[in-house]
C-alpha positions as CSV (number, residue, x, y, z in Angstrom):
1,X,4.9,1.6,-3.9
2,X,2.0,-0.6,-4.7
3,X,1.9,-4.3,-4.8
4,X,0.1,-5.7,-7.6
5,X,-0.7,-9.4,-7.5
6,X,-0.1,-11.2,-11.5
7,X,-2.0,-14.6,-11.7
8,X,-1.7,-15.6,-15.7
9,X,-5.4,-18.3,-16.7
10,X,-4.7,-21.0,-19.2
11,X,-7.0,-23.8,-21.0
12,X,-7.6,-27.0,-19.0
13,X,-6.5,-29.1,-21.4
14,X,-3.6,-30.8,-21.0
15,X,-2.1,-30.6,-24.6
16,X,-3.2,-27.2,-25.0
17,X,-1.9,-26.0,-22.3
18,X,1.6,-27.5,-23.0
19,X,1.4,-25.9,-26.8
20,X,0.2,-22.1,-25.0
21,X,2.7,-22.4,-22.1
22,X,5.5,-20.6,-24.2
23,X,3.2,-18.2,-25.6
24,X,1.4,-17.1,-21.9
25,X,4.9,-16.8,-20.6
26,X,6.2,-14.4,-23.2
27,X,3.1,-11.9,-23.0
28,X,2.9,-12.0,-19.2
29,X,6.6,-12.1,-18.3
30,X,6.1,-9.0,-20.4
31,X,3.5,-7.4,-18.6
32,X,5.4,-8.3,-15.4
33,X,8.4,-6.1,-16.5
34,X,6.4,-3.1,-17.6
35,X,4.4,-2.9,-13.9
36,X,8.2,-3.4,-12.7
37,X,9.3,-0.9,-14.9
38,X,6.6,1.3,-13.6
39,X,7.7,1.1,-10.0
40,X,5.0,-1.5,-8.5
41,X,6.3,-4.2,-6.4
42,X,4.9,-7.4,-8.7
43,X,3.8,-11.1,-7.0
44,X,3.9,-13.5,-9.7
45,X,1.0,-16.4,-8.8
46,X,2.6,-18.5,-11.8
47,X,0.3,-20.1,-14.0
48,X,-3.0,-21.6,-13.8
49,X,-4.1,-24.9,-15.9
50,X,-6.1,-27.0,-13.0
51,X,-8.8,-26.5,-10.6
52,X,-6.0,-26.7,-7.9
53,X,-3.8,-24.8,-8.5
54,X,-6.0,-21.8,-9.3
55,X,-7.2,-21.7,-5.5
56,X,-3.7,-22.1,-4.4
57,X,-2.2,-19.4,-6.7
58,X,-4.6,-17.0,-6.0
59,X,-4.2,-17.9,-2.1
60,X,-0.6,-17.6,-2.5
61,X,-1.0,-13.8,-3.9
62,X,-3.3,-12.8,-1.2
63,X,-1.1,-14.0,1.6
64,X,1.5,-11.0,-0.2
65,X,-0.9,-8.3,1.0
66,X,-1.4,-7.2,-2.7
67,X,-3.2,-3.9,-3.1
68,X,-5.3,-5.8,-6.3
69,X,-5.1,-9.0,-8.4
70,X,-4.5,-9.2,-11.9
71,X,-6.0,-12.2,-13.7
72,X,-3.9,-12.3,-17.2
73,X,-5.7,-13.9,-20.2
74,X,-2.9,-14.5,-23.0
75,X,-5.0,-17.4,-24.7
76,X,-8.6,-18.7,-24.4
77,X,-9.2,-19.9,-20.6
78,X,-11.6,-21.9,-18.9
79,X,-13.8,-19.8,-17.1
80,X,-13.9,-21.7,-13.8
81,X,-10.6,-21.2,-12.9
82,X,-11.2,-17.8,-12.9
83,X,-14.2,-18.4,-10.7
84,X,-12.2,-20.5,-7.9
85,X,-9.5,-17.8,-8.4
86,X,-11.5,-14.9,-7.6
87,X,-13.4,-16.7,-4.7
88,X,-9.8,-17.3,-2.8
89,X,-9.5,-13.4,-2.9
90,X,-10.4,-10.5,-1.5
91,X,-8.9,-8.0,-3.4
92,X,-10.2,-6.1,-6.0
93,X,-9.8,-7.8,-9.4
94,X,-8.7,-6.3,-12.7
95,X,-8.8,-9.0,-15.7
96,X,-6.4,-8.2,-18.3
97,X,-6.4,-9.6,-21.7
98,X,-3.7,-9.5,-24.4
99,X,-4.6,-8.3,-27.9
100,X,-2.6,-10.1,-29.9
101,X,-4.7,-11.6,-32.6
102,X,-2.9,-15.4,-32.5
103,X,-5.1,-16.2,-29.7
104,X,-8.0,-15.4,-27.8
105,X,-7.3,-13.5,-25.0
106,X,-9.7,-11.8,-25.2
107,X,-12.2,-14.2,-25.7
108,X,-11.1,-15.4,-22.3
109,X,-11.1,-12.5,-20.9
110,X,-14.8,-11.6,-21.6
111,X,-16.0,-15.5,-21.0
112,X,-14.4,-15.0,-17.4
113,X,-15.7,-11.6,-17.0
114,X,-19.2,-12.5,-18.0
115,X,-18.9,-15.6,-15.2
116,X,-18.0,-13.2,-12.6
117,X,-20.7,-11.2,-13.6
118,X,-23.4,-14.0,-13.0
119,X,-22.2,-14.4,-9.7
120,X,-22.6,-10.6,-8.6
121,X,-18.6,-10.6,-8.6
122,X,-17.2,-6.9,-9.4
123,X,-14.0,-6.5,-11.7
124,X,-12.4,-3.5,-14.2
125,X,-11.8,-5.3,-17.6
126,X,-8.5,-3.8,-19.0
127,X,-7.1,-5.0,-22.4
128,X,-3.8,-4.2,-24.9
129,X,-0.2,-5.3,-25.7
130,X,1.7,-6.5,-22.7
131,X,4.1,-3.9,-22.8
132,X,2.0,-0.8,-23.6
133,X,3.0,1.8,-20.6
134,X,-0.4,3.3,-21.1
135,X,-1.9,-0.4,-19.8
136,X,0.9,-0.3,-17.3
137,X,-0.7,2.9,-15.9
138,X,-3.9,2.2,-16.2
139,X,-3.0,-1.2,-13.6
140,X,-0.8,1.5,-11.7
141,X,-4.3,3.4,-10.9
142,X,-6.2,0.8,-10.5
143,X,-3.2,0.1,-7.6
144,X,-3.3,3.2,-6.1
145,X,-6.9,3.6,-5.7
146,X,-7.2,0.4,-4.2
147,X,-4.7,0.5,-2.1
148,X,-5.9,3.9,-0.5
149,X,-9.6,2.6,0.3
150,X,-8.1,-0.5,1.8
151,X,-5.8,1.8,3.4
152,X,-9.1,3.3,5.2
153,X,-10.2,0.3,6.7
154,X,-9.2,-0.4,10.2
155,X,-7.8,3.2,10.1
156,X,-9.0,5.8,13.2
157,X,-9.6,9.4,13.1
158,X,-8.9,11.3,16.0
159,X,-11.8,14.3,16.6
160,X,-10.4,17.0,18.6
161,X,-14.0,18.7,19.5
162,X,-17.0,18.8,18.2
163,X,-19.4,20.7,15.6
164,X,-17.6,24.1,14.7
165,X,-19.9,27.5,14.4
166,X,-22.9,24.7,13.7
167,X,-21.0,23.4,10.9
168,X,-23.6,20.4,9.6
169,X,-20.8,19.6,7.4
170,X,-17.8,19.1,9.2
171,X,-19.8,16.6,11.2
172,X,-20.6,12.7,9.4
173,X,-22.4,9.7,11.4
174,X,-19.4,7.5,13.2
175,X,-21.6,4.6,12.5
176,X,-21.3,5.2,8.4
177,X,-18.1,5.5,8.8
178,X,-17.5,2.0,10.3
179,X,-19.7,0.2,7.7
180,X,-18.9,1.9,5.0
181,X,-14.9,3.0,5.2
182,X,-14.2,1.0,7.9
183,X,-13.0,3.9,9.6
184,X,-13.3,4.3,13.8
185,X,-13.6,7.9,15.4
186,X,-11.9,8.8,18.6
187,X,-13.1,11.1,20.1
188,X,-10.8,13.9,22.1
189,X,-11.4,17.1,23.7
190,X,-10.0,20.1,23.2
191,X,-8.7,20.7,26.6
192,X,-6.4,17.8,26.2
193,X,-4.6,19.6,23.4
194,X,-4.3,22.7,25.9
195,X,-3.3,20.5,29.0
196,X,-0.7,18.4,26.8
197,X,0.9,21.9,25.1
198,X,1.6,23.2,28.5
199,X,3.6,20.1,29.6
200,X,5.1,19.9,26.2
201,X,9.0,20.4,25.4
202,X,9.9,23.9,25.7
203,X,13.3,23.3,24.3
204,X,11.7,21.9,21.2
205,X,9.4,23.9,20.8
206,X,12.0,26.7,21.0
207,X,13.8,25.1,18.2
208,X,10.4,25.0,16.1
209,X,10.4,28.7,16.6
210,X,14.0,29.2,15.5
211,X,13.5,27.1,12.4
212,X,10.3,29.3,11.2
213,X,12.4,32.5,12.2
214,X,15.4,31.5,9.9
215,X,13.3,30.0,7.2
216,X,9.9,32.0,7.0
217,X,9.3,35.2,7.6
218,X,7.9,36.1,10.9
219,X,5.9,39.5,11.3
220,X,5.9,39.8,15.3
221,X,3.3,42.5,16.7
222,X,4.3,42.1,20.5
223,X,0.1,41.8,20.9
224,X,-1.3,39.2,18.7
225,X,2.1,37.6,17.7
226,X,4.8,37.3,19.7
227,X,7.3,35.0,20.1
228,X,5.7,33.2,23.4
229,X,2.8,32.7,21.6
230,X,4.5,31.3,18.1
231,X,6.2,28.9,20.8
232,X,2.5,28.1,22.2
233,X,1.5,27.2,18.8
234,X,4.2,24.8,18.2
235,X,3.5,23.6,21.7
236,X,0.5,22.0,20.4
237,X,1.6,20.7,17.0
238,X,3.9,18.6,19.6
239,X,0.6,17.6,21.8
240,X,-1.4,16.6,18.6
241,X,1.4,14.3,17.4
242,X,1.9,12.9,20.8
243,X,-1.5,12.3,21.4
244,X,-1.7,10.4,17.6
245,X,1.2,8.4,18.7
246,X,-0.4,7.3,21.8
247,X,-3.8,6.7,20.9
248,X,-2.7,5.4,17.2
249,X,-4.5,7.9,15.2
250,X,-4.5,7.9,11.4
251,X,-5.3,11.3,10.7
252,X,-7.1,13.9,12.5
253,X,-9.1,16.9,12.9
254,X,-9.2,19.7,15.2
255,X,-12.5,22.0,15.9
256,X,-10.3,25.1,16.9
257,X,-13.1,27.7,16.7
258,X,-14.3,29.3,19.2
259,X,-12.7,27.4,22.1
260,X,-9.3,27.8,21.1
261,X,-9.0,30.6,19.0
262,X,-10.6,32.5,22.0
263,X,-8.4,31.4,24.8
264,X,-5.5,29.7,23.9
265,X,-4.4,30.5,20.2
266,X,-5.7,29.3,16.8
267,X,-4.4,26.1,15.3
268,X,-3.1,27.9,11.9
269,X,0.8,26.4,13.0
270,X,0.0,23.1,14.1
271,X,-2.1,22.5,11.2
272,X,0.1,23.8,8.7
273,X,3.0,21.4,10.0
274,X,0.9,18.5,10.5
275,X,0.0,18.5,6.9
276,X,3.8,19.2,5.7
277,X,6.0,16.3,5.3
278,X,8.6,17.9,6.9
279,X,9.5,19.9,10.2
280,X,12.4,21.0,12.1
281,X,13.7,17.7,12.6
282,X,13.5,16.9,9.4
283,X,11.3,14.9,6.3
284,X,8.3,13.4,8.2
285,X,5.1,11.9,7.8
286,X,2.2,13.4,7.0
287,X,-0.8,13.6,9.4
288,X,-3.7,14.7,7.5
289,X,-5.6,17.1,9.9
290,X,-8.4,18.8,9.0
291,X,-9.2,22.6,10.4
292,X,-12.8,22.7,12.0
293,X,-12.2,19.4,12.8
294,X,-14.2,18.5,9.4
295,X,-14.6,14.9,9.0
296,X,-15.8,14.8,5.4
297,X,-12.7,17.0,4.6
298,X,-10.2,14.7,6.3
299,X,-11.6,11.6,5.0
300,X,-11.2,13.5,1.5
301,X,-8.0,14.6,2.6
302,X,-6.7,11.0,3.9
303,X,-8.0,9.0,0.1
304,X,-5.9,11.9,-1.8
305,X,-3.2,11.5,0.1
306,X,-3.1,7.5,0.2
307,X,-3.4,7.4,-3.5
308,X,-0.5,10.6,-4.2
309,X,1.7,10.2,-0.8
310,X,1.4,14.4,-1.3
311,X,0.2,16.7,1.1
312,X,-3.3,17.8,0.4
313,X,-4.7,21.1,0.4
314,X,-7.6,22.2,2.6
315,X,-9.1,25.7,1.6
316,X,-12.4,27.3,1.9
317,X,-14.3,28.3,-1.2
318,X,-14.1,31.8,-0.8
319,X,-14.3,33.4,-3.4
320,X,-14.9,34.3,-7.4
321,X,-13.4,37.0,-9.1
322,X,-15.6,36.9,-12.3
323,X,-13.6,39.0,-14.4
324,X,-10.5,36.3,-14.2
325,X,-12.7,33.3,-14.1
326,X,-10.4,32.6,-10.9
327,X,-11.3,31.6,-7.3
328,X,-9.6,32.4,-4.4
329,X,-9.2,28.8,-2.3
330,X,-8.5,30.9,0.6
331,X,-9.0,29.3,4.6
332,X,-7.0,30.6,8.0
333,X,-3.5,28.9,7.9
334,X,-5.0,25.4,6.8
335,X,-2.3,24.9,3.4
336,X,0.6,23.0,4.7
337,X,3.5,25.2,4.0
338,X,4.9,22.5,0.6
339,X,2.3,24.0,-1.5
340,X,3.5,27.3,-1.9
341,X,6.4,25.8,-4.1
342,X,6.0,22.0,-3.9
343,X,9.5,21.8,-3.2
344,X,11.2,18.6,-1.5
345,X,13.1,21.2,0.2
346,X,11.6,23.0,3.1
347,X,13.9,26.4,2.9
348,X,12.0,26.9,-0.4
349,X,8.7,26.5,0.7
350,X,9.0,28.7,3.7
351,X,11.0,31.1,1.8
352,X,7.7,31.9,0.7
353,X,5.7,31.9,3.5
354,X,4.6,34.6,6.1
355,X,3.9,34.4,10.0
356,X,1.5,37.1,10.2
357,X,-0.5,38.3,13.5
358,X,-4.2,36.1,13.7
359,X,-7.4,38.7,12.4
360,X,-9.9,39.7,14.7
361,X,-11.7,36.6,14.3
362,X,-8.8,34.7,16.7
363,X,-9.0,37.0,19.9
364,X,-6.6,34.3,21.5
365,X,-3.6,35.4,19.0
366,X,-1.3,33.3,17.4
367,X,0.2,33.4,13.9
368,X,-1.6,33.0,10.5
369,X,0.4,31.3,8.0
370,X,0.3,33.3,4.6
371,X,1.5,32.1,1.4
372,X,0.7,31.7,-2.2
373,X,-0.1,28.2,-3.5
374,X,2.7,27.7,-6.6
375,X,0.9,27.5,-9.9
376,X,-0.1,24.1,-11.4
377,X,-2.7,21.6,-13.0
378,X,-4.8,20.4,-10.0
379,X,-7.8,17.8,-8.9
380,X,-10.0,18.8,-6.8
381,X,-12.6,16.3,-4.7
382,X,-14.6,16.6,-1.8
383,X,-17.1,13.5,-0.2
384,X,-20.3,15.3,0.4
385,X,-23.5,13.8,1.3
386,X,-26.6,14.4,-0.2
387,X,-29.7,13.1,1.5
388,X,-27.5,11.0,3.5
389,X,-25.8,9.2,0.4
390,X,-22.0,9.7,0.0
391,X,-21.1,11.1,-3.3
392,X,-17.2,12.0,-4.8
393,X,-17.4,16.2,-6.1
394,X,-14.5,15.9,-8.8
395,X,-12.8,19.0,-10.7
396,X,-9.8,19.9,-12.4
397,X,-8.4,23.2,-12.2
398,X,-5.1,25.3,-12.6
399,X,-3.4,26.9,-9.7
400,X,-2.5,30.2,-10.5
401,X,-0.3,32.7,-9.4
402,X,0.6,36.3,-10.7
403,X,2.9,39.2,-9.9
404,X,3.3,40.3,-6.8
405,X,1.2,43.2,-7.3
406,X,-1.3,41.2,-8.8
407,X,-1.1,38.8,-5.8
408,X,-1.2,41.1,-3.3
409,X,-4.4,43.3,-4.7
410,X,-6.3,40.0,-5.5
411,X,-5.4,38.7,-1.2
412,X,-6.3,41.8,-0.1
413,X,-10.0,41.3,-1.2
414,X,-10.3,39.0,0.9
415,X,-8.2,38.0,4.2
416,X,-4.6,38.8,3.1
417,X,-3.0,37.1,6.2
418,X,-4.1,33.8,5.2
419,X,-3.1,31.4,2.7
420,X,-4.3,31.3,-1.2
421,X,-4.7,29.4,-3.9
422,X,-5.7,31.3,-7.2
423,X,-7.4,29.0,-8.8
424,X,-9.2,28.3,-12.0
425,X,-11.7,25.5,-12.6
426,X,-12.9,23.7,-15.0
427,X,-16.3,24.3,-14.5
428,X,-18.8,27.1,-15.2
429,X,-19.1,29.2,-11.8
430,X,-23.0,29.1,-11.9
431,X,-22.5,25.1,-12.2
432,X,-20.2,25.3,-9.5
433,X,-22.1,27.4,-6.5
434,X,-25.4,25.6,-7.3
435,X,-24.4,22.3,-7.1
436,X,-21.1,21.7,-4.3
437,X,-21.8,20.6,-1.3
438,X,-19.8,22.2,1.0
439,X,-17.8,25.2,1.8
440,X,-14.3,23.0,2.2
441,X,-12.6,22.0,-1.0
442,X,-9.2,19.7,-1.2
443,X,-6.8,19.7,-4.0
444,X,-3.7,17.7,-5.2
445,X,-1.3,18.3,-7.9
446,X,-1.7,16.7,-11.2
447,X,-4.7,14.5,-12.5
448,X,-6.1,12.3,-10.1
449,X,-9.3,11.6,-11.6
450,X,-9.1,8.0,-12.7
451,X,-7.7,6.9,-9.3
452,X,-10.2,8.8,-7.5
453,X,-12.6,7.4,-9.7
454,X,-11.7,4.2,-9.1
455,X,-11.5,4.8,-5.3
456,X,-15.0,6.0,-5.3
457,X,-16.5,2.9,-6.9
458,X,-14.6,0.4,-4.3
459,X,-16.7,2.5,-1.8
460,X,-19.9,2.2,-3.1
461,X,-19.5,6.0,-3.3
462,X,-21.2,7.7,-6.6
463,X,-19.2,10.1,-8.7
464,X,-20.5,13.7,-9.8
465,X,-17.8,15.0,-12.0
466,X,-18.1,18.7,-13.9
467,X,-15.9,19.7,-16.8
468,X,-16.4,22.6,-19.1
């Protein structure tokens, strides 16, 4: 739920004031009750008519931890008080007018806005009828986005390794980070994942087992997949959450190759579960954790899942079958199990899903975890850098998924043990392939785009967004 912060800006003058007060009440008691209406939690900073009180109202709404402030213009208002307003926040400001022609909101909306402007002072201008759902949703996003990004500040990612396979891309500079997200990296090695999975509950871990054997299904080899090593696997989903626990990690990412994959087991488990809100125990939090311990990935991963609370897909770009006009989003056990039906039930997720023995890439063993992403409208995003500058890579595109035949023919072009996502986007391929900037792509269900959008702007982060 987001908090939204509602501070309504009225004319100075006494008798005017008095006359409007009425009026400003009846459009933003109606605004109010749409955002409530909505679902956001609403802090009412009253109204505004003196130097005073517009400092103290606007003080008042910060202290609430608001995600942004709304500055309501029902009527024409002096300009200043939006000025001393916005100074005693830090939030990120939308101003608001109403359209109803009897007075000029919106004249004080765009003599405010223009003051803010003078002084370098960024703010969205929104404007229509207090109870239009359509402005209500347009706050809502406004929200969202900036409750993610603030959500990033303070925040730590925990590093588990270092560059994969020369990977330029996985890897960003810490010190960007901090100054521009306000995100710390901790950095962890591998062997402490392998050290803590040894000493790690083998009841539980038995348990984990039980629950993928029951739900999933599980296609033991007695060389590459066994039961031991299934147990192994979720031996170090346990170390990874302890280890977040203990060194308070927001979201995380874990190199895996070769180290692991060669001598312990591959990751595929852990970083399924991690990234499902649900295990054995039950509904869960999601820890975003990126495979290859990509950074740019899990930052992407950790905005799209601030602004959606949804898991959030993590796929290589593997392929393009030109005769469908359909990619195969295809990377080694990375989906979280929830997208292969997006189900708030786990037994219909992992109905779905297959255990199968790792591919000759993972020597170590372990299990792959197979599924087919359910079929759906999508965004896509990935932060890439180009020439050191951060920049948000926005698509939409449609999950797809076929007959079984058709499924299984179209896996087996690839890797058919790992995890897919048929996907077609809304971009020309040639567009596509010349200008992403990665080989890691993230996706959410429904559109995103005007959150993300948002999101990226609070950063300072330039948007490159492709449509057809």
């Amino acid at each position: 739920m987001t908090r939204i912060g509602v501070i309504a800006i009225s004319d100075g003058r006494d008798h005017v004031h008095r006359r409007n007060t009425g009026f400003i009440r009846s459009k933003v008691d109606s605004f109010i009750a749409a955002l409530t209406a909505a679902g956001h939690d609403v802090i009412s900073g009253g109204l505004v008519a003196t130097n005073t009180t517009a400092t103290a109202a606007a003080r008042s709404v910060a202290a609430a931890s608001v995600d942004v402030t709304v500055f309501y213009y029902g009527v024409w208002s002096f300009p200043h008080f939006t000025m001393l307003a916005a100074d005693a926040t830090t939030t990120p400001l939308l101003l608001v007018a109403s359209t109803d022609p009897a007075e000029p909101g919106l004249v004080g909306m765009l003599a405010a806005g223009g003051a803010l402007d003078q002084i370098g002072r960024r703010h969205t201008r929104l404007w229509g009828a207090p109870d239009d759902p359509a402005l209500a949703d347009d706050v809502g996003a406004h929200a969202r986005a900036a409750g993610a990004v603030a959500s990033l500040r303070g925040s730590t990612f925990g590093r588990f390794g270092g560059r994969p396979m020369g990977m330029n891309t996985a890897v960003a500079n810490t010190d960007q980070w901090m100054r521009q997200f306000g995100v710390d990296v901790e950095e962890i090695d591998q062997y402490e994942l392998v050290l803590r999975a040894e000493k790690a509950d083998a009841a539980e871990a038995a348990r984990g087992r039980e629950w993928l054997e029951r739900l999933a299904t599980v296609h033991y080899d007695g060389a590459k997949l066994t039961p031991e090593l299934l147990e192994r696997q979720i031996r170090a989903y346990l170390a990874v959450r302890e280890l977040a626990a203990e060194r308070h990690l927001d979201f995380s990412g874990i190199k895996s190759q070769p180290e692991l994959t060669e001598n312990f087991a591959t990751m595929d488990v852990a970083e399924a579960l991690l990234n499902d809100p649900y295990d054995w125990n039950g509904p869960k939090t999601v820890h975003v954790t990126a495979t290859e311990s990509d950074m740019d990935g899990a930052l992407t991963m950790q905005l799209m899942h601030r602004i959606t609370g949804t898991p959030v897909l993590f796929a290589d770009v593997r392929h393009h079958h030109p005769d469908r006009d359909v990619w195969d989003l295809c990377n080694s056990g990375q989906h979280a199990t929830w997208f292969a039906a997006r189900s708030g039930d786990p037994a219909e997720n992992l109905g779905r899903v297959h255990l199968y023995p790792s591919v000759f890439f993972f020597p170590a063993g372990g299990a792959s975890v197979a599924h087919f992403a359910a079929p759906g409208r999508m965004t896509l995003a990935r932060l890439t850098r180009l020439d050191g500058a951060y920049r948000l890579q926005l698509v939409m595109g449609e999950f797809e998924c076929y007959d079984d035949a058709t499924n299984t023919a179209l896996a087996a072009r690839s890797t058919p043990e790992w995890p897919h996502a048929f996907t077609r986007l809304d971009v020309e391929a040639t567009v596509f392939l010349r200008g992403f900037g990665a080989n890691h792509i993230h996706a959410v269900p429904g559109d995103r785009r005007r959150e993300l959008r948002v999101a990226a702007e609070l950063l300072g982060v330039r948007v490159e967004e492709w449509t057809r």
